[in-house]
DRENDO-1510 file (C-alpha; in Angstrom, 1 decimal, always signed):
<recs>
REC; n; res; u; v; w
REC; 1; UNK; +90.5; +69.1; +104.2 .
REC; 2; UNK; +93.8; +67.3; +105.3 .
REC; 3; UNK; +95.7; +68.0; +108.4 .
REC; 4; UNK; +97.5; +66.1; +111.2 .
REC; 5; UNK; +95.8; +66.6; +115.1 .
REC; 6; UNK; +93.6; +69.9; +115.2 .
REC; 7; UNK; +96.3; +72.9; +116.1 .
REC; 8; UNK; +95.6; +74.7; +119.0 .
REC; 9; UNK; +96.2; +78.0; +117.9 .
REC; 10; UNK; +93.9; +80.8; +118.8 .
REC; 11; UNK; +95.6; +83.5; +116.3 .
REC; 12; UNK; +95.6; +83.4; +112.9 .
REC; 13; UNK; +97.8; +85.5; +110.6 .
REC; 14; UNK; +96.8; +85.5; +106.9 .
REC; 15; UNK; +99.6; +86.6; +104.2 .
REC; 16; UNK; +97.8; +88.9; +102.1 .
REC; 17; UNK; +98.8; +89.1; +98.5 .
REC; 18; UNK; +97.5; +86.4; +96.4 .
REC; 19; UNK; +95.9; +84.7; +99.7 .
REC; 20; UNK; +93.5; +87.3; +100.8 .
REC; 21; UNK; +93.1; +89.2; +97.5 .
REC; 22; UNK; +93.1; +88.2; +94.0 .
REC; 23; UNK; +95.2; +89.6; +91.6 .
REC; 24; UNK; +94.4; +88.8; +88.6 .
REC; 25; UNK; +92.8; +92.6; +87.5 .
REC; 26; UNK; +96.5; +93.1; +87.2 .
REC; 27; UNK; +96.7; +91.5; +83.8 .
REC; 28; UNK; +94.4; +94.1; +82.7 .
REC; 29; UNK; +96.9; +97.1; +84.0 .
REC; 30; UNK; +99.5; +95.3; +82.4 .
REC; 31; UNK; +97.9; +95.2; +79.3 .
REC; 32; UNK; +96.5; +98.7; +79.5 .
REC; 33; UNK; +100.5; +99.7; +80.0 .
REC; 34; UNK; +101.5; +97.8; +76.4 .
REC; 35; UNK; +102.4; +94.7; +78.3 .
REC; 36; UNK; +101.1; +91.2; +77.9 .
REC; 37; UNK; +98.7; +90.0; +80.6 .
REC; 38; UNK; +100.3; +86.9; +81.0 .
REC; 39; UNK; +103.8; +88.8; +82.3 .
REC; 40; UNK; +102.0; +89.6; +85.8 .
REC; 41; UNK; +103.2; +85.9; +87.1 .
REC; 42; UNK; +106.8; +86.5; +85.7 .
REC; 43; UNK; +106.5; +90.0; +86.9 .
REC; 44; UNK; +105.4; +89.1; +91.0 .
REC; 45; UNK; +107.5; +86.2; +91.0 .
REC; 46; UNK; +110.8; +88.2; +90.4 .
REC; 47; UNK; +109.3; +91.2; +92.9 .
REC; 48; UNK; +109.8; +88.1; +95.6 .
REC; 49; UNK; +113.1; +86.6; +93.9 .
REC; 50; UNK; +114.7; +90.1; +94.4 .
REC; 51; UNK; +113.2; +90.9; +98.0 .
REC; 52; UNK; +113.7; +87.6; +99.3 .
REC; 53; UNK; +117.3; +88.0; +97.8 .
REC; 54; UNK; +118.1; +91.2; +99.9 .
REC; 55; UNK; +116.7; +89.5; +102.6 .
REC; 56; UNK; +119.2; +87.0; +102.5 .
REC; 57; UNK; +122.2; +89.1; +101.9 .
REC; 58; UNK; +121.2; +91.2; +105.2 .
REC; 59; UNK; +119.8; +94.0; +103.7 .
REC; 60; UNK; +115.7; +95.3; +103.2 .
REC; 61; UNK; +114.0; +97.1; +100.8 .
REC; 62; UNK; +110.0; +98.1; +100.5 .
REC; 63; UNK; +107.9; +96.1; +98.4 .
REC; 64; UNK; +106.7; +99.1; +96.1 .
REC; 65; UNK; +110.8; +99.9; +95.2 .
REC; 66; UNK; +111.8; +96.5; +94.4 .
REC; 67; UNK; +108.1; +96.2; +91.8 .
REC; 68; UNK; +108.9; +99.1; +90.9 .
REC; 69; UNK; +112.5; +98.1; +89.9 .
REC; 70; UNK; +111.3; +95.0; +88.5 .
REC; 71; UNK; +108.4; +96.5; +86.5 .
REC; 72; UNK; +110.6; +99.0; +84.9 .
REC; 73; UNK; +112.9; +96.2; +83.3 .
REC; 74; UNK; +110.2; +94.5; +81.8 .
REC; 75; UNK; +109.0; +97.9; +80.1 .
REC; 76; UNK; +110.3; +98.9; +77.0 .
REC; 77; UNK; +113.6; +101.0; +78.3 .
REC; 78; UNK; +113.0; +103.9; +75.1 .
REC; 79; UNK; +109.5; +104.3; +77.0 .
REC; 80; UNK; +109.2; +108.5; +78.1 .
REC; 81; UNK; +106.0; +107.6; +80.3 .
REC; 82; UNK; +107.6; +104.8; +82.2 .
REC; 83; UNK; +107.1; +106.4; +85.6 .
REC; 84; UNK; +103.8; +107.2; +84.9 .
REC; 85; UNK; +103.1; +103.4; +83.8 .
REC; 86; UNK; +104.5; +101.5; +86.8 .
REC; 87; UNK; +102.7; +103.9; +88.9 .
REC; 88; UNK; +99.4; +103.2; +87.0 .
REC; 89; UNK; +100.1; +99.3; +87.6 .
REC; 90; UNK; +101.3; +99.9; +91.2 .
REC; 91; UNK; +97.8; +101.5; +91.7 .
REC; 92; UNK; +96.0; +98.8; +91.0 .
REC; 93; UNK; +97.3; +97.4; +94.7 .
REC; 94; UNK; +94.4; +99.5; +96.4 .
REC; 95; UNK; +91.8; +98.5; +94.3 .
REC; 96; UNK; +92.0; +94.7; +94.5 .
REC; 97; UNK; +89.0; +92.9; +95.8 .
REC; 98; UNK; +89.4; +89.7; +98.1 .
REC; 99; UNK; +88.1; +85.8; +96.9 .
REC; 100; UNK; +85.5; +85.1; +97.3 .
REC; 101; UNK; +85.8; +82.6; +100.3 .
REC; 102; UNK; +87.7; +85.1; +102.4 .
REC; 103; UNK; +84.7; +87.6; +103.7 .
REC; 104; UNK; +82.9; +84.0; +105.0 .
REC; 105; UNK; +85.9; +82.4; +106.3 .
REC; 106; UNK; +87.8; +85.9; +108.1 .
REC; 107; UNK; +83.7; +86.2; +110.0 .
REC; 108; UNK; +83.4; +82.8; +110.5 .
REC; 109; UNK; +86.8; +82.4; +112.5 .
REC; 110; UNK; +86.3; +85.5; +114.4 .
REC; 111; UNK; +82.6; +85.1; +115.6 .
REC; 112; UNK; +84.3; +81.6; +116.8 .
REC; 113; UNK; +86.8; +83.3; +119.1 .
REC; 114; UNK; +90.3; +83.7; +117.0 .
REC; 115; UNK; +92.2; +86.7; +117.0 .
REC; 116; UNK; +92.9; +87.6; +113.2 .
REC; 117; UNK; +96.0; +89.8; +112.5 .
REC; 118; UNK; +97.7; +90.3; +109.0 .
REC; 119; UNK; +101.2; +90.1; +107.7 .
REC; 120; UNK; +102.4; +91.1; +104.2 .
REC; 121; UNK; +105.8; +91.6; +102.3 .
REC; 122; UNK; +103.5; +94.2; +101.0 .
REC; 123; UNK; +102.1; +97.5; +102.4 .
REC; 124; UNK; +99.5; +97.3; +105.5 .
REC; 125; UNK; +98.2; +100.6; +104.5 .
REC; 126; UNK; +97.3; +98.7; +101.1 .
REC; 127; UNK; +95.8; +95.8; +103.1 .
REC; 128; UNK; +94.0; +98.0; +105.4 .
REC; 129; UNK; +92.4; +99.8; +102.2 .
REC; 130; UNK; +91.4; +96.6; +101.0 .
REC; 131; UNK; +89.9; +95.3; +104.2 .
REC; 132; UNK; +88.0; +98.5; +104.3 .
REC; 133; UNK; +86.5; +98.2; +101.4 .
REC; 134; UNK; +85.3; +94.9; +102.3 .
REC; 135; UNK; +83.6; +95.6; +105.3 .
REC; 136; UNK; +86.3; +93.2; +107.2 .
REC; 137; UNK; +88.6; +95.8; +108.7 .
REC; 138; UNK; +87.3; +95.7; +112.3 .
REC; 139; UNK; +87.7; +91.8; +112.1 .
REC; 140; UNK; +91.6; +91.9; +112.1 .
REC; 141; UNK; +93.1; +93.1; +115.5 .
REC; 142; UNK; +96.7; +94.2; +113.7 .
REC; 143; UNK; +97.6; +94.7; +109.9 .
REC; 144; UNK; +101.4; +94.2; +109.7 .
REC; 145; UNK; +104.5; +94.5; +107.1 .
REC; 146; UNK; +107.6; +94.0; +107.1 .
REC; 147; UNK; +108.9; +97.1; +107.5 .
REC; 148; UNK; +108.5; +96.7; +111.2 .
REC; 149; UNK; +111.2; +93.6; +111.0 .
REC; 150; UNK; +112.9; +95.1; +108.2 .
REC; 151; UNK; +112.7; +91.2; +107.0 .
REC; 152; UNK; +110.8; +89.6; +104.0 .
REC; 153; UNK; +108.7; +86.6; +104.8 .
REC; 154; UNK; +110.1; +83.9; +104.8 .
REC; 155; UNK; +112.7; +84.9; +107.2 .
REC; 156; UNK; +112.7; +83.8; +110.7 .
REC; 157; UNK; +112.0; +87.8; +112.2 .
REC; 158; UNK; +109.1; +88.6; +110.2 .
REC; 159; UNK; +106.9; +85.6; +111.9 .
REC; 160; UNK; +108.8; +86.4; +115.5 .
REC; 161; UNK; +107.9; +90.0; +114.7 .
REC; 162; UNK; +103.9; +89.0; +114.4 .
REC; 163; UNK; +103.9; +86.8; +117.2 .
REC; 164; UNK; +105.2; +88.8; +119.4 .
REC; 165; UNK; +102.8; +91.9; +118.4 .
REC; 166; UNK; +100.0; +89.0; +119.0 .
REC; 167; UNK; +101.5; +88.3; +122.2 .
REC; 168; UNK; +101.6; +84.1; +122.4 .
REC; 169; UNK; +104.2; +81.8; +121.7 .
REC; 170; UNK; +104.7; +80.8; +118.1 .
REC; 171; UNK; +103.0; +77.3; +118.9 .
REC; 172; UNK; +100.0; +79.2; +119.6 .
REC; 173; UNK; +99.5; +81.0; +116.0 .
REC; 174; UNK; +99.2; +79.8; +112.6 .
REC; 175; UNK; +99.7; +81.4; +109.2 .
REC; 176; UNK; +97.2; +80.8; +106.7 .
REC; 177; UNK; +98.6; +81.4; +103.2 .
REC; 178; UNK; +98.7; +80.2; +98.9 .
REC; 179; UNK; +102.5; +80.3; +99.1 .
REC; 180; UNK; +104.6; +77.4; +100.1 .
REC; 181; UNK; +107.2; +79.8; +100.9 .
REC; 182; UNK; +105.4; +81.2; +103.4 .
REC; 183; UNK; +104.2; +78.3; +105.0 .
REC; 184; UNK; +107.6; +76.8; +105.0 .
REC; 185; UNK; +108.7; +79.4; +106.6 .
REC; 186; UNK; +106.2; +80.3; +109.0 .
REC; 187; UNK; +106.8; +76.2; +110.0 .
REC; 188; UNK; +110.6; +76.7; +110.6 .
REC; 189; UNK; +109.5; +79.7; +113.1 .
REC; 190; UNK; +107.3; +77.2; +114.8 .
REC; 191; UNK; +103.7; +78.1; +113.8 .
REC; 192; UNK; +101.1; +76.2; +112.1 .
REC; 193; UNK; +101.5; +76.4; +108.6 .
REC; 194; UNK; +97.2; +76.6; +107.2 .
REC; 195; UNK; +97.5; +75.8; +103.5 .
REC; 196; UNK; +95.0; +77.4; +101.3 .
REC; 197; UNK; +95.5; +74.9; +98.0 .
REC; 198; UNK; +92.8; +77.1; +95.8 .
REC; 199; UNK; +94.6; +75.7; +92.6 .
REC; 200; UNK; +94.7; +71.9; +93.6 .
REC; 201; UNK; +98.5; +71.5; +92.5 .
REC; 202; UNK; +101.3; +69.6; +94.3 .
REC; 203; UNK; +102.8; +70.6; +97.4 .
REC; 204; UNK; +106.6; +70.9; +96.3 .
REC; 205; UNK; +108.2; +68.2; +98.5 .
REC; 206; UNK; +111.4; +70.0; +99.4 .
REC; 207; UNK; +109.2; +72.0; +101.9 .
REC; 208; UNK; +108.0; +71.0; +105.1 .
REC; 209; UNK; +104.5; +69.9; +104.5 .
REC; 210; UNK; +101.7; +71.7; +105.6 .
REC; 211; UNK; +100.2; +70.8; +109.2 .
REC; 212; UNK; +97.0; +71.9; +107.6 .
REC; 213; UNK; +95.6; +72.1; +104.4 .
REC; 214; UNK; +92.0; +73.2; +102.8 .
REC; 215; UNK; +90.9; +74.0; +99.3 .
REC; 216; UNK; +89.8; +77.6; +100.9 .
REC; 217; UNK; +89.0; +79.5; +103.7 .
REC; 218; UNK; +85.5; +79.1; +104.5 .
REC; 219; UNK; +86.4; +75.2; +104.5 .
REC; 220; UNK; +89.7; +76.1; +106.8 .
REC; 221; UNK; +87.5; +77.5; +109.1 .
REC; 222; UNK; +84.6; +75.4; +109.3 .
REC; 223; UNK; +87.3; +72.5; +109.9 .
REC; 224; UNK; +89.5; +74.5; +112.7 .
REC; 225; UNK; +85.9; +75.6; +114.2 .
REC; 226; UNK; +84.2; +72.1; +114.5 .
REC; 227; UNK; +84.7; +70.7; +117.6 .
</recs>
């Protein structure tokens, strides 16, 4: 566990794809479509490219169009059942299961008193069937997207947008997440940027460092929890 002084904050928000849930059954979708497993990296990573992109140019589109988009260009374009394989792959969203450190770490932070809300580029309807299915829905007070900002994270108004649903001031909440991106972001806002490093690589330097970081979420909490 690294970190400067222990933050205050008495919300957390957790980013959801990748941080809560692990996707790795994609690769078997993929594959199951006639696409390499491997592609599922290349394949998310452009999904963000081109919704951080509209972002930035001042417009917004939903998570399951742009994958969508990006899915079909990596499908062969002769393909008559292409709908019918990005749906199949899209599908795959509702089924994911969490890591397992987050059931632990999500009820250890809420028996000790912090308000847990959600926020995803994604769908909360897909993170609230998740949750479900993991017995930690009641845990987390709001499940957001950014369809309520109309913004991607990392823009400034999605983070406003959760604070402001959570009610405190931006110094009061921190966002606990895989993605540099996001926790650059979230900084910039004014939260506390929680760090899950599951992978142990580099933090890229160009972003603003983490105020907190932990190699997973029941360690994040037993940290943020021990008085």
């Amino acid at each position: 566990m690294t970190g400067l002084a222990k933050p205050r904050s008495h919300v957390v928000i957790f980013d959801v794809n990748e941080t809560l849930t692990d996707m790795e059954p994609l690769r078997a979708r993929f594959e199951e479509v006639g696409l390499p497993g491997h592609l599922v990296a290349t394949w998310f990573a452009g999904v963000l490219r081109d919704g951080f992109a509209i972002t930035a140019a001042g417009g917004y589109a939903e998570f399951s169009a742009v994958a969508a988009d990006v899915l079909r260009g990596l499908l062969d374009g002769g393909r008559t059942d292409a709908d019918e394989a990005i749906n199949h792959v899209l599908r795959a969203f509702t089924e994911l299961r969490v890591h397992p450190d987050v059931p632990d770490g999500m009820r250890m932070l809420h028996a000790g008193g912090i308000r847990l809300f959600t926020m995803t580029n994604g769908a909360a309807a897909m993170t609230e069937r998740v949750l479900a299915r993991e017995g930690l829905l009641d845990l987390v007070e709001a499940r957001l997207d950014v369809s309520g900002p109309r913004v991607w994270k990392p823009g400034r108004a999605a983070y406003d947008y959760v604070v402001e649903r959570a009610g405190v001031g931006a110094d009061r909440a921190a966002l606990v997440a895989v993605h540099p991106w996001d926790i650059d972001g979230a900084q910039r806002a004014g939260l506390v940027g929680a760090w899950l490093d599951r992978r142990g690589v580099p933090y890229p330097s160009v972003m603003t460092a983490p105020r907190v970081s932990a190699p997973d979420l029941r360690a994040l909490a037993s940290w943020w929890l021990d008085e």
